[in-house]
BAKOL-687985 format. One record per residue (C-alpha): x, y, z; residue number from 1; chain. Coordinates in Angstrom, 1 decimal, padded with zeros to 4 digits. Layout:
<rs>
X, Y, Z, NUM, A
...
</rs>
This chain:
<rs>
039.6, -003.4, 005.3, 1, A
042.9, -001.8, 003.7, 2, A
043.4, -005.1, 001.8, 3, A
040.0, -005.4, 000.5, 4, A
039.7, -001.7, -000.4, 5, A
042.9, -002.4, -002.6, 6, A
042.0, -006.0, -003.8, 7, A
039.0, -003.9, -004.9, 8, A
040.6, -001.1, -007.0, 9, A
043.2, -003.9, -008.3, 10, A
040.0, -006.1, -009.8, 11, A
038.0, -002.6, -010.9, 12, A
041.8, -001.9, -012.8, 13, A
041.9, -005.4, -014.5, 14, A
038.3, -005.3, -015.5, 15, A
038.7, -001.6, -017.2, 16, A
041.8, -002.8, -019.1, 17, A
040.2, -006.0, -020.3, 18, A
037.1, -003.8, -021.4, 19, A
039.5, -001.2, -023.4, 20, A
041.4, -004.3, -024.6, 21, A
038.1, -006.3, -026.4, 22, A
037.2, -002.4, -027.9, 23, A
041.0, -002.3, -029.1, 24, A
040.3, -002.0, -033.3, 25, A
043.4, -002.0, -035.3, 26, A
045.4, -001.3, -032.6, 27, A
043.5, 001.7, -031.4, 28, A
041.1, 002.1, -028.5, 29, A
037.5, 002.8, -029.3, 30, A
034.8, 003.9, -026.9, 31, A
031.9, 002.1, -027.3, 32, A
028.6, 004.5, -027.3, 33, A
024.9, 004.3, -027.5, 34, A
023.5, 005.1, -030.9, 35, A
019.4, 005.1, -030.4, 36, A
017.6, 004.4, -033.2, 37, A
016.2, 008.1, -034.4, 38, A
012.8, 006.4, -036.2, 39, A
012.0, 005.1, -032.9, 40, A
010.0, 008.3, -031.2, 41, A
010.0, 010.4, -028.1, 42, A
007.1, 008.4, -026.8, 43, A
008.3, 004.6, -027.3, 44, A
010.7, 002.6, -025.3, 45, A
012.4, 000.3, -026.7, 46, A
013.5, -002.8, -024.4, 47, A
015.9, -005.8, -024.1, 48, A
013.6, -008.1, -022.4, 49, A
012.1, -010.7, -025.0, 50, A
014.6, -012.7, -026.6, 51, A
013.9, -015.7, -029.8, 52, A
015.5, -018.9, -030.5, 53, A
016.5, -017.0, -032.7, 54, A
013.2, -015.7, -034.0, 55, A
010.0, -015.4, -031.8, 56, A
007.1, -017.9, -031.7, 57, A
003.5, -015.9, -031.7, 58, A
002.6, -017.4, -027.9, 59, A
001.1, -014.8, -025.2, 60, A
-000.2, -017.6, -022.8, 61, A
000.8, -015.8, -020.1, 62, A
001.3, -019.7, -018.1, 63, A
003.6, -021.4, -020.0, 64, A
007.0, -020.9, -020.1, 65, A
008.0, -020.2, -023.2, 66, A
005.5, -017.5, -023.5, 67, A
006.5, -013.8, -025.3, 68, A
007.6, -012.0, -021.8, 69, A
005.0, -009.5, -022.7, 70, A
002.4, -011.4, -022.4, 71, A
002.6, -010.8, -018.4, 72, A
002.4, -007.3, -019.2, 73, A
-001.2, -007.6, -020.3, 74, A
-002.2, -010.2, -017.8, 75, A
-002.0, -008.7, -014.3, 76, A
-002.5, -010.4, -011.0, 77, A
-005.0, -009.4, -007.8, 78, A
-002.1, -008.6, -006.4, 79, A
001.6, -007.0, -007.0, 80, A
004.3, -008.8, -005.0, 81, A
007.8, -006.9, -005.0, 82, A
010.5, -009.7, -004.5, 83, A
012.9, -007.3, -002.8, 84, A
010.9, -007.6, 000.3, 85, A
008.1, -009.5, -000.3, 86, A
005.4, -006.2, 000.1, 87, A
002.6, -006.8, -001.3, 88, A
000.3, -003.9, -003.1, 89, A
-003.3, -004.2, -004.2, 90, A
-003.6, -004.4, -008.5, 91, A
-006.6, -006.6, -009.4, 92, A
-008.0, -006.7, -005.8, 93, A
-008.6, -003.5, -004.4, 94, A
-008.2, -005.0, -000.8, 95, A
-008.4, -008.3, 001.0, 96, A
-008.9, -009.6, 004.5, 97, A
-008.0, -012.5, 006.6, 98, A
-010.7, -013.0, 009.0, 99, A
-008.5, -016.7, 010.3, 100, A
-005.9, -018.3, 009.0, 101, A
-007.5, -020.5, 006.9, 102, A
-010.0, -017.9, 004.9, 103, A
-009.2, -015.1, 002.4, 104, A
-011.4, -012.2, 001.2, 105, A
-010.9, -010.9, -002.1, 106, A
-012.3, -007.3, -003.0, 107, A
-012.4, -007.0, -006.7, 108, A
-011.0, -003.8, -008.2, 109, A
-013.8, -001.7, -009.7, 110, A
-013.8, -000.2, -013.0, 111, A
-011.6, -002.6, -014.7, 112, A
-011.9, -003.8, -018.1, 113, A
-010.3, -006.6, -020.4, 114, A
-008.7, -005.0, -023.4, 115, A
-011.8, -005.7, -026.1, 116, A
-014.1, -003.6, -023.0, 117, A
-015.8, -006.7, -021.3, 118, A
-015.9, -005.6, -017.8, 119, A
-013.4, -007.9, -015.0, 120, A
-015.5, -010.1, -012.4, 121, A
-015.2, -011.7, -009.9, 122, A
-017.1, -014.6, -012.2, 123, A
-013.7, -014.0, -014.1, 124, A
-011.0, -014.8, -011.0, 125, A
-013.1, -018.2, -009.8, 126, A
-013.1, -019.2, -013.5, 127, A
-009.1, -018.4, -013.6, 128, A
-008.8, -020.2, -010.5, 129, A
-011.2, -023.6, -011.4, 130, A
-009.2, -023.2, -014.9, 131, A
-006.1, -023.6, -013.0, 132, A
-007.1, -026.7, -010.7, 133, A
-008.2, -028.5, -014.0, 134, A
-004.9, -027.6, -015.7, 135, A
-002.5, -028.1, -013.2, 136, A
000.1, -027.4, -015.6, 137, A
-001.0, -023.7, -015.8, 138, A
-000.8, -023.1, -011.8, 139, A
002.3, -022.2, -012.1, 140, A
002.7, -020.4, -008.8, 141, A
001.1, -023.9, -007.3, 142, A
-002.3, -022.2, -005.7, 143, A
-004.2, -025.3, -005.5, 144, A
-001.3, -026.8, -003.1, 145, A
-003.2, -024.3, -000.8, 146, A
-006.9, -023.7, -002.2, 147, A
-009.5, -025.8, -001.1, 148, A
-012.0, -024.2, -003.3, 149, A
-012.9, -020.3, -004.4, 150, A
-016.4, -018.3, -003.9, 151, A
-017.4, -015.6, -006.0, 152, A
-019.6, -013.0, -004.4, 153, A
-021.0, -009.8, -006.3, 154, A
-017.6, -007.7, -005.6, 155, A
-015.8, -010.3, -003.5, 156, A
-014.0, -013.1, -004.0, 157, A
-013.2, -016.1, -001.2, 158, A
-010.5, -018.4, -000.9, 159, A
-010.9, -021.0, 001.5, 160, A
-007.6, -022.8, 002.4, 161, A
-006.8, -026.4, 002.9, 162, A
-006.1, -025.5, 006.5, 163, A
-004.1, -023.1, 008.3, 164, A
-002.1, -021.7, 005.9, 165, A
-002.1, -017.0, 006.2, 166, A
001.2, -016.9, 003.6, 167, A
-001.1, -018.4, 000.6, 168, A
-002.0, -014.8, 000.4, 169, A
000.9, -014.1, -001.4, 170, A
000.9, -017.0, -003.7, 171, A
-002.6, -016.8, -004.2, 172, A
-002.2, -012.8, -004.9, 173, A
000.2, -012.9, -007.4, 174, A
-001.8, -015.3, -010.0, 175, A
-002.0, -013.8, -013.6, 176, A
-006.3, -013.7, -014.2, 177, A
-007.9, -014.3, -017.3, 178, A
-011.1, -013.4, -019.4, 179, A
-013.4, -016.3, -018.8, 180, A
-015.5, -015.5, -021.7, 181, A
-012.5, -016.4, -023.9, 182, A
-010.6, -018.8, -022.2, 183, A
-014.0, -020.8, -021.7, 184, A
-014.3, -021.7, -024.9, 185, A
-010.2, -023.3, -025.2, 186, A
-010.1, -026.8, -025.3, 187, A
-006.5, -027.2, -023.9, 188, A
-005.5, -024.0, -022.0, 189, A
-002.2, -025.9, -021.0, 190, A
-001.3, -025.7, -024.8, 191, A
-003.0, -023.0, -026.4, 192, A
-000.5, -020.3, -027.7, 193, A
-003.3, -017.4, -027.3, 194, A
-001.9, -015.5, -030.3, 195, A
-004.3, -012.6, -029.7, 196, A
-004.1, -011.6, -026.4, 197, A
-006.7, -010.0, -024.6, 198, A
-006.0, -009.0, -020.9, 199, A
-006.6, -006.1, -018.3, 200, A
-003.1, -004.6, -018.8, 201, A
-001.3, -001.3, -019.3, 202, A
-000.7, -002.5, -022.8, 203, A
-002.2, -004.4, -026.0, 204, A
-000.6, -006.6, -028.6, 205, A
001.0, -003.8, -031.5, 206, A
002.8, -005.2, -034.9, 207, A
003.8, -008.7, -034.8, 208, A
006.8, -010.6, -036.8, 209, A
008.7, -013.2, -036.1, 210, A
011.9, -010.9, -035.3, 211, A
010.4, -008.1, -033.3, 212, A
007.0, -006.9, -032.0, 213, A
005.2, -004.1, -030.4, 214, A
002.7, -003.1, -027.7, 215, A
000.6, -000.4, -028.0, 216, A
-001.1, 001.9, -024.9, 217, A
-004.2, 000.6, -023.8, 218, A
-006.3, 003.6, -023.4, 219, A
-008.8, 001.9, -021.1, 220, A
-006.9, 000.5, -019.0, 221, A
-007.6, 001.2, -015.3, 222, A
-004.8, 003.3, -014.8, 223, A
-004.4, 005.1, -018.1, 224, A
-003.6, 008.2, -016.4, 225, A
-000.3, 007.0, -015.2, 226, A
000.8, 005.2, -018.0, 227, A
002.5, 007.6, -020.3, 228, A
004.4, 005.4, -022.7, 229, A
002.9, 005.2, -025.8, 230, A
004.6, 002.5, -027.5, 231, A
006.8, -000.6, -026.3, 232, A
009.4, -002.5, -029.0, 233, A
011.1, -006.0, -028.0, 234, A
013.6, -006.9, -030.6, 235, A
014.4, -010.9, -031.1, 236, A
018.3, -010.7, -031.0, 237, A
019.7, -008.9, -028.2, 238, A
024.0, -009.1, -027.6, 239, A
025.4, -007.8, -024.9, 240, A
027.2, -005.6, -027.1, 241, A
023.4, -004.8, -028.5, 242, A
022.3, -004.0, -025.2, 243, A
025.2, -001.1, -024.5, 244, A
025.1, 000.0, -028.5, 245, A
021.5, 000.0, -029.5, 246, A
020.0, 002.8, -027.4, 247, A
017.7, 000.4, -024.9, 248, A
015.9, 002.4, -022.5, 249, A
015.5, -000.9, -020.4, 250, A
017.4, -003.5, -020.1, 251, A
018.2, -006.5, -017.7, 252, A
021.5, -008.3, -018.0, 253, A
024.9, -008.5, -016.0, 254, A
027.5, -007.1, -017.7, 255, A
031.5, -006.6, -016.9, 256, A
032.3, -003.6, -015.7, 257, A
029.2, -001.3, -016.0, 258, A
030.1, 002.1, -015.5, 259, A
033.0, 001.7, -018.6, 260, A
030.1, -000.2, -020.5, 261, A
026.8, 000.4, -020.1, 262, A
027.9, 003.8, -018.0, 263, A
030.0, 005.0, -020.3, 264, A
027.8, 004.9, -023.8, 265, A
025.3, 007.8, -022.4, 266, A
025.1, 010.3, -020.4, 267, A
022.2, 008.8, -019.6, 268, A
022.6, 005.3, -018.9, 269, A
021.8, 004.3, -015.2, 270, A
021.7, 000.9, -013.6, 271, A
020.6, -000.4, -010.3, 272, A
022.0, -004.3, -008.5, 273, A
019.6, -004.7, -005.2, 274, A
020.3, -008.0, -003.4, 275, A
017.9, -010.3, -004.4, 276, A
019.2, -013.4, -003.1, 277, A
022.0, -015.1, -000.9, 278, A
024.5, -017.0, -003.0, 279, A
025.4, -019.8, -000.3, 280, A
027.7, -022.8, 000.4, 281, A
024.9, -025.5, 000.7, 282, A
026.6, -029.0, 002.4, 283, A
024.6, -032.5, 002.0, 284, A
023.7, -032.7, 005.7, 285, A
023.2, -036.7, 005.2, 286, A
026.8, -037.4, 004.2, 287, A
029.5, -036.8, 006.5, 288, A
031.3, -034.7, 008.1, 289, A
029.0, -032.3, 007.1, 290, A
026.5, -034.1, 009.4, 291, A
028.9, -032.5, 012.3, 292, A
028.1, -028.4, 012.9, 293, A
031.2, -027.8, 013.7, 294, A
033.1, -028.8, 010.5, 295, A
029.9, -026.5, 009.4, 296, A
031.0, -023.6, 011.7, 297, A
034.5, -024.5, 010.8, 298, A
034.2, -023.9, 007.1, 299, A
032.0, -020.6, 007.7, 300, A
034.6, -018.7, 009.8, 301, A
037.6, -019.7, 007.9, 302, A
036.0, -018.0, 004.9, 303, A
036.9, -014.2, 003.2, 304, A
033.3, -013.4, 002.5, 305, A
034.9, -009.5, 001.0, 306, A
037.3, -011.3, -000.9, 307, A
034.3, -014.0, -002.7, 308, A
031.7, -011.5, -002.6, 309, A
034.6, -008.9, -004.6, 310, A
035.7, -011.8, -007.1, 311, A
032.0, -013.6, -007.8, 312, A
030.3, -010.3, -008.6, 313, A
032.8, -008.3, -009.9, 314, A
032.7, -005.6, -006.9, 315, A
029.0, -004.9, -007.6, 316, A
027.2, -006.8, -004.1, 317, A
028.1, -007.5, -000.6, 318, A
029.2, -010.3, 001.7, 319, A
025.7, -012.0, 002.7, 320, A
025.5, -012.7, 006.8, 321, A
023.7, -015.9, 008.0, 322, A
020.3, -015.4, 008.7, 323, A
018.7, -016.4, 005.2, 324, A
017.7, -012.6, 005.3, 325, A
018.3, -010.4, 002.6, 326, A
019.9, -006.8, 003.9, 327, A
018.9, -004.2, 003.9, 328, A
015.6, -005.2, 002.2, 329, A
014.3, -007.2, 005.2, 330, A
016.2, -005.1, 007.9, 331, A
013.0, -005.3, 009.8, 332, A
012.7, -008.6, 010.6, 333, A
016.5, -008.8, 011.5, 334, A
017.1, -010.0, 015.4, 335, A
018.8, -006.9, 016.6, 336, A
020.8, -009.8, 018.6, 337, A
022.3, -011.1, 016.0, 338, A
026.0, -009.5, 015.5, 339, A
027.1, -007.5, 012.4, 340, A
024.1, -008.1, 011.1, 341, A
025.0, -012.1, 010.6, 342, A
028.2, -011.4, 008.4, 343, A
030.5, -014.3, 010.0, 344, A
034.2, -012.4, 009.9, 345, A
036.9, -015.0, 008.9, 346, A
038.8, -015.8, 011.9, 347, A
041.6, -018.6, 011.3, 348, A
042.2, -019.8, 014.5, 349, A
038.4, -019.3, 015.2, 350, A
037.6, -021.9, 012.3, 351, A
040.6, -024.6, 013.5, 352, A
039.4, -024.4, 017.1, 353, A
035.9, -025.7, 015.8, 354, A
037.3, -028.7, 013.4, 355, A
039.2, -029.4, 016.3, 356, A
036.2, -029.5, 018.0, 357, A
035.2, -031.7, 015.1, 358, A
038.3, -034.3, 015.6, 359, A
040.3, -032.7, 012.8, 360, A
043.6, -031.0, 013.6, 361, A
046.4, -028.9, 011.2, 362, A
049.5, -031.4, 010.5, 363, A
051.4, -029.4, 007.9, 364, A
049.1, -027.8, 005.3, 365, A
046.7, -030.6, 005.9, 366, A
043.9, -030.9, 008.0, 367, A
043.2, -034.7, 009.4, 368, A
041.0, -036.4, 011.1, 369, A
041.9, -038.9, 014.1, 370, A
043.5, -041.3, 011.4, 371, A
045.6, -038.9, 009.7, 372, A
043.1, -038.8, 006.5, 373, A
042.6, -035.3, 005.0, 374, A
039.4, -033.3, 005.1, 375, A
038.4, -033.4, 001.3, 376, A
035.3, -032.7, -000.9, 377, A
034.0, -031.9, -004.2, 378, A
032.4, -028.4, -004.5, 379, A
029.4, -028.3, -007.5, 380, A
028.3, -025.7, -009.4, 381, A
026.8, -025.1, -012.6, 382, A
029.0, -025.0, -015.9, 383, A
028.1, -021.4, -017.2, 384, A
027.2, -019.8, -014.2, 385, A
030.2, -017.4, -014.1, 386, A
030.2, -015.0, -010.9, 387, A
029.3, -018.9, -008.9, 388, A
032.5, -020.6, -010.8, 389, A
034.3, -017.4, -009.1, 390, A
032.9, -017.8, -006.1, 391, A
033.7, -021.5, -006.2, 392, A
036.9, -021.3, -007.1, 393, A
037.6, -018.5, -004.0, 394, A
035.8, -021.1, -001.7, 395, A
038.4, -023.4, -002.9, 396, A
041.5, -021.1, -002.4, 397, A
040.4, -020.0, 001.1, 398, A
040.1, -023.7, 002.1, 399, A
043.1, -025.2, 000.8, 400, A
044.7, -022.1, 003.3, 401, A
043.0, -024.1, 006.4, 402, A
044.2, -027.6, 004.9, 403, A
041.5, -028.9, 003.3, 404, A
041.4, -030.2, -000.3, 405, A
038.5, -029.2, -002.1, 406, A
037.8, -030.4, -006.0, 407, A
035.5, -028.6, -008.1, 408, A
032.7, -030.4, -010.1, 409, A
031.1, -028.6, -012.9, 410, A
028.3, -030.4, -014.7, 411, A
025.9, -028.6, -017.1, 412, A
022.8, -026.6, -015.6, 413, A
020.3, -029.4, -016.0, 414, A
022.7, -031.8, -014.5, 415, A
024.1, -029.7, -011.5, 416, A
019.9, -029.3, -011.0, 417, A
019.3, -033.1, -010.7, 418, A
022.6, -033.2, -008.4, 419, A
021.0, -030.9, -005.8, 420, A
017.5, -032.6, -005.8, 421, A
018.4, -035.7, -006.3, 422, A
021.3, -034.9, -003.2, 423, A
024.1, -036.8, -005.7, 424, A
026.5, -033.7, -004.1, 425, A
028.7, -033.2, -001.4, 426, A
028.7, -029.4, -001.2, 427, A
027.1, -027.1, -003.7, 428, A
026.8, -023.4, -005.1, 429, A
023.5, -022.9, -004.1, 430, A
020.8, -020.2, -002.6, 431, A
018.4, -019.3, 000.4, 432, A
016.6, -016.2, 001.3, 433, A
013.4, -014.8, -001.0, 434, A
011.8, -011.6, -000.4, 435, A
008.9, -013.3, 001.1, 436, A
010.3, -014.5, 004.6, 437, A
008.0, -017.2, 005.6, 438, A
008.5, -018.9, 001.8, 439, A
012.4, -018.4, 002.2, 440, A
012.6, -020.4, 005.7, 441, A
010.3, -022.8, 004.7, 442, A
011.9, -023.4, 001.6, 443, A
014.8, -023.8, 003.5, 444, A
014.2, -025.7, 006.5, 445, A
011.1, -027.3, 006.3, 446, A
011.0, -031.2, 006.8, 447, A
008.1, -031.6, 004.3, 448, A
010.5, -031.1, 001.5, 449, A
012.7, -034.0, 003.3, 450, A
013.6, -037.0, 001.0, 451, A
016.7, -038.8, 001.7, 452, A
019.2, -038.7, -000.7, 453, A
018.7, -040.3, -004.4, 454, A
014.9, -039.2, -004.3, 455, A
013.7, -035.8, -005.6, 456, A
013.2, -032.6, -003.9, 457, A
012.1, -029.2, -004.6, 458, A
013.3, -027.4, -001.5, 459, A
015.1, -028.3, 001.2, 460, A
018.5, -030.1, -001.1, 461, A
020.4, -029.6, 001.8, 462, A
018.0, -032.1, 003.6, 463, A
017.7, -030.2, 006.9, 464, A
015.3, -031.5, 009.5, 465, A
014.5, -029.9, 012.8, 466, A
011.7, -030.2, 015.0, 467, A
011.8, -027.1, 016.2, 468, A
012.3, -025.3, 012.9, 469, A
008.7, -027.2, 011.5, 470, A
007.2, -026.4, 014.6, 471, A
007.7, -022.6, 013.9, 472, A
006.4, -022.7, 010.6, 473, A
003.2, -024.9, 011.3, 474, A
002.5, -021.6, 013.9, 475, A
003.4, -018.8, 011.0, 476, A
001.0, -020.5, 009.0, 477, A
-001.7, -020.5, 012.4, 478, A
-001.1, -016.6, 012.7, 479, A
-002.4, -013.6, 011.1, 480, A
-000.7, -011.4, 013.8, 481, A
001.9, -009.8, 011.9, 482, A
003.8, -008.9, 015.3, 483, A
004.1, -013.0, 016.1, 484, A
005.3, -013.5, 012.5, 485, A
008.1, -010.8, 012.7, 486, A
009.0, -013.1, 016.1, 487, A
008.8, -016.5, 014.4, 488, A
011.3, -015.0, 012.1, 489, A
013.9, -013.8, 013.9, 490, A
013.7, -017.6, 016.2, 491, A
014.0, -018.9, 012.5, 492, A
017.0, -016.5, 011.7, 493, A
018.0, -018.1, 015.1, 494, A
018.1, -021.9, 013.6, 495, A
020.0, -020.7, 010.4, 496, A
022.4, -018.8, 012.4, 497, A
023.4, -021.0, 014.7, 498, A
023.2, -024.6, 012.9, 499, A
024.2, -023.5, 009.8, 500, A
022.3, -025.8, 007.2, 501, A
023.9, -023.4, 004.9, 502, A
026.7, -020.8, 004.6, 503, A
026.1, -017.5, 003.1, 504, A
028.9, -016.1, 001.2, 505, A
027.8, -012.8, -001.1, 506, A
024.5, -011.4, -001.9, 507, A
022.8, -012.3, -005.9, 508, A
021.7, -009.2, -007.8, 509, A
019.1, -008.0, -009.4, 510, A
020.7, -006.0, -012.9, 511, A
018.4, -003.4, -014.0, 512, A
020.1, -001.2, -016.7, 513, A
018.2, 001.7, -017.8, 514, A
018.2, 005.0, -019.4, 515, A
016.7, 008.1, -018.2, 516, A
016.8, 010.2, -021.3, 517, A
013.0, 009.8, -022.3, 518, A
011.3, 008.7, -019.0, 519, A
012.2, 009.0, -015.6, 520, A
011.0, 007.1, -012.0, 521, A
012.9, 003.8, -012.5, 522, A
013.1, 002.4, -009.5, 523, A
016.2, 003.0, -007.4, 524, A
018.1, 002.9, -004.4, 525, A
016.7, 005.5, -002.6, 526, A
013.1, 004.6, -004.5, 527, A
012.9, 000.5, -004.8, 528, A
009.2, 000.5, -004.8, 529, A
009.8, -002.7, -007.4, 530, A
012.9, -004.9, -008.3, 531, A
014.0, -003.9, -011.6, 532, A
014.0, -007.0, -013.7, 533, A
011.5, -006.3, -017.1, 534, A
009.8, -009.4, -016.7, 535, A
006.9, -011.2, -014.8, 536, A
004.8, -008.8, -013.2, 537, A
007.3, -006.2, -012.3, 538, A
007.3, -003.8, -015.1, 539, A
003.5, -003.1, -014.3, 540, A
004.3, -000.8, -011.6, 541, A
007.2, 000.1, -012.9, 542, A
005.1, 001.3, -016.2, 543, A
002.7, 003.7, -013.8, 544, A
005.9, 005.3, -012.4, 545, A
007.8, 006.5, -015.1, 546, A
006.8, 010.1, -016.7, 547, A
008.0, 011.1, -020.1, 548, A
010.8, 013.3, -020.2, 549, A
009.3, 016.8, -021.9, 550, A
011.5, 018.4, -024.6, 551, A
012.7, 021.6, -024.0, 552, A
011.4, 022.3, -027.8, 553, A
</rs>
């Protein structure tokens, strides 16, 4: 621990004297501050969360992708999912019930309005929902891969399932619903731009040009009471040098050395990374010798996971274990069997005991196989993604210490995304873990996402199969007992621990930068009620838990 504590300070050291060095002017030092807008009142936040191309296009169709990120600020879901752990809290739907595994109930919230006060059905969620399963484009979170067909009742709504399937909930809960006595009337709602928006949300659509707009309060919305910002602005151009200078209250961006940045421009400037994510090593199972578990164990335990975690991220996460579960967010499903919480310490002569195990042994700085050829592979990330070029470039280092020759392979983000789902790789950058468990491991390790390699995947790009892994899912998906779920987990943690189908190195981050000087409650720490990205559906809650900051005057 010694080294890595001073590894650490050494990096923190080089960062803070690049950052003085790029604010170097004339050959003086500057310190970069925050200078907030002073038109911009007490009352409105102003956030980095919208960005053009350069300018913005008038779209608020809260489905497709390139819509206005505030658009899922006015559309809300039946239910709020927070990715951190996966918990679920009721927004649209007051409550629900499974009564099997193959049936949800739906109560719909009462009170609720859309934004031109037409009151919210359940007539309006089994439109959304038959909207959705005639435009298959719009289903984004894919629904109808579960749904069988949907029931409206006078304050209920039903989902029946195509079978057995409780974690639809989820996926069926976090659906953005529309006003069916608008969108009825669209001919193509997998195209239509919806330039005036009218949803159930917190907010409504304000001033509107091409290189900044505004949202205004909605004063009937269901909570009104706990929304106490009265005015939203998302500029179209947003730097990084923007984001530290311009006086954001909210902002979500990585950014080099944050407390000399971001930290140092206000007193009160604040920013929060949760895990979010594992950054892993993912091999091609079907290509050889990755086929073999212990090269896989081999590669794990000769690996510095303080050392990759330290250079990838820049100091700000943690070395990931290798359970696929993200710590401490999902500390409760953790097998309390597992050592050190699945963090795989390097051990050298660990690692060359199990690729001897393998039929490779050390001759020189090389390791060989029986015929004296070298262990060698190409490692594949994406060109851009910096903190992952890090990491791949560590992963590299450490190996070439245990004899093995490793090559890096950087193609563009589109192309290093056909590499891993078409399985044109050897090893990858890649990810597991999700804050919803049961989607993480099946993601991972299910064999329904099994194509051999040169076919097209969506899951699964390490092409895993295991009986014993499907058969755990098929039950998770039988139960509705929450106490059998937390079991199937920890069996699944089991499978990823133990066969490695991939090796976690550090922890991704979530990097919410905000600034506490007019509202307070961002989420925190010691408060993450809701990961602190400002877009999707997590700035709803977020938006009912800040309170204005009252002036003194």
């Amino acid at each position: 621990m010694p080294k890595t504590r001073t590894f650490r300070r050494w990096r923190r050291a080089a960062l803070a004297g690049i950052a003085a060095a790029a604010l170097a002017v004339s050959g003086c030092s500057i310190q970069i501050t925050s200078q907030p807008d002073p038109s911009i009142g007490d009352d409105t936040m102003l956030i980095n969360a919208d960005h053009g191309n350069p300018l913005f296009s008038r779209n608020f169709n809260p489905y497709l992708t390139n819509t206005r990120t505030a658009a899922r600020w006015m559309y809300e879901p039946l239910i709020l999912v927070n990715p951190l752990d996966g918990s679920l809290t009721p927004w649209l739907a007051s409550e629900w019930e499974q009564p099997d595994a193959e049936t949800i109930v739906m109560t719909v919230r009462e009170g609720v309005e859309w934004s031109d006060g037409t009151p919210f059905t359940p007539e309006d969620v089994a439109f959304t929902f038959e909207m959705l399963k005639e435009t298959p484009a719009n289903d984004i979170y894919g629904a109808w891969q579960h749904l069988a067909g949907v029931e409206a009742g006078d304050d209920t709504v039903t989902f029946h399932l195509q079978g057995e399937d409780a974690p639809a909930l989820s996926i069926i809960g976090k659906t953005f619903m529309v006003p069916a006595h608008i969108w009825a009337d669209v001919d193509d709602p997998g195209t239509w731009r919806n330039e005036e928006p009218v949803g159930t949300g917190p907010f409504v659509l304000g001033n509107y040009n091409d290189q900044q707009y505004s949202m205004d309060r909605n004063p009937d919305y269901w909570q009104a009471d706990s929304i106490e910002i009265e005015h939203i602005i998302l500029p179209a151009t947003n730097t990084q040098l923007d984001t530290v200078t311009r006086g954001y209250d909210w902002a979500y961006s990585f950014i080099s050395d944050v407390e000399g940045t971001w930290g140092a421009a206000s007193e009160h400037n604040r920013f929060w990374f949760p895990p979010v994510g594992i950054i892993s090593l993912m091999p091609n199972l079907e290509q050889a010798p990755f086929d073999d578990v212990d090269v896989r164990r081999g590669i794990a335990l000769a690996l510095d996971r303080d050392e990759i975690a330290e250079t990838a991220s820049e100091g700000y996460m943690e070395p990931a274990g290798q359970t696929g579960l993200i710590l401490p967010n999902q500390e409760e499903y953790l097998d309390p069997a597992i050592p050190d919480g699945g963090v795989i310490a390097q051990d050298r002569d660990a690692a060359l005991e199990s690729f001897a195990d393998a039929g490779y042994t050390l001759e020189g700085d090389r390791l060989v196989d029986g015929s004296g050829e070298q262990l060698s592979f190409s490692l594949t990330t994406a060109n851009g993604y910096s903190d992952w070029t890090r990491a791949a470039q560590a992963v590299q280092r450490q190996l070439g210490d245990v004899g093995i020759d490793v090559s890096l392979e950087l193609p563009q983000p589109a192309g290093y995304q056909s590499a891993i789902a078409n399985g044109d790789f050897e090893m990858a950058i890649g990810g597991m873990g999700n804050g919803e468990v049961y989607q993480a491991f099946n993601s991972l390790l299910s064999s329904d996402f099994y194509v051999p390699s040169g076919e097209t995947t969506a899951n699964n790009f390490e092409r895993f199969r295991s009986d014993e892994a499907d058969a755990l899912l098929t039950e998770y998906r039988s139960t509705v007992d929450e106490e059998r779920q937390t079991e199937i987990v920890r069996e699944l943690q089991g499978i990823v621990y133990e066969q490695m189908p991939v090796i976690g190195l550090y922890y991704g981050g979530s990097w919410g930068l905000f600034n506490d000087a007019k509202f307070t409650g961002w989420p925190s720490a010691e408060d993450p009620y809701m990961i602190p990205q400002n877009y999707d559906s997590a700035p709803l809650m977020i938006f009912t838990r800040l309170e204005r900051v009252e002036d003194d005057k």
